[in-house]
N, C-alpha and C positions, 0 to 999 in steps of 0.2 A: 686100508686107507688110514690115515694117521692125520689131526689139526693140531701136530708138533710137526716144526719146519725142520730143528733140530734133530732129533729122532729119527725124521724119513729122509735127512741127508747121510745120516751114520747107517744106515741100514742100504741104503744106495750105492755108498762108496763100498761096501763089505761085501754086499750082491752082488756088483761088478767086480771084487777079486775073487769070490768062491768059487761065479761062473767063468771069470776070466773072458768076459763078452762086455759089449756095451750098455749100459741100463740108461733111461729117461728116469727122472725124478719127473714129476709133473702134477699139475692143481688143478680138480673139479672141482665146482661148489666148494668150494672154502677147504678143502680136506688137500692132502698129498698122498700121493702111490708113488711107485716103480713098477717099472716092469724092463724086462729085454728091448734094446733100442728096436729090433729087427721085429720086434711081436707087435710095435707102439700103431705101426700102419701113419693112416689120415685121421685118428682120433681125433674129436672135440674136445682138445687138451690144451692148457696151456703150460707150455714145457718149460720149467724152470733149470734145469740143469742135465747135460749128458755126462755118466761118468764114462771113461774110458780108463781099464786092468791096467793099460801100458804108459798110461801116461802118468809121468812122476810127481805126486803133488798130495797135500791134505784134501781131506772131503769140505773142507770151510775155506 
């Protein structure tokens, strides 16, 4: 968990190309995670961003 928006965006975008799968960026209590879209379930999340490997674009 990271309270840089920036930092847990650049580490999101990078996690989705290493694993080459889709990652959630997302906020509890004031912090940010990632995790694998398919692992994220019906968490108590509020989801800021999905990266997706294939889709062609910056992380910002």
């Amino acid at each position: 968990m990271s309270h840089d928006l920036s930092l847990a965006q650049n580490h999101a975008f990078n996690l989705s190309r290493t694993l080459m799968v889709p990652v959630t960026l997302f906020a509890v209590n004031g912090e940010f995670g990632v995790m694998p879209s398919d692992e994220l379930d019906d968490a108590d999340v509020e989801v800021i961003h999905e990266y997706d490997p294939y889709q062609v674009g910056s992380a910002h």
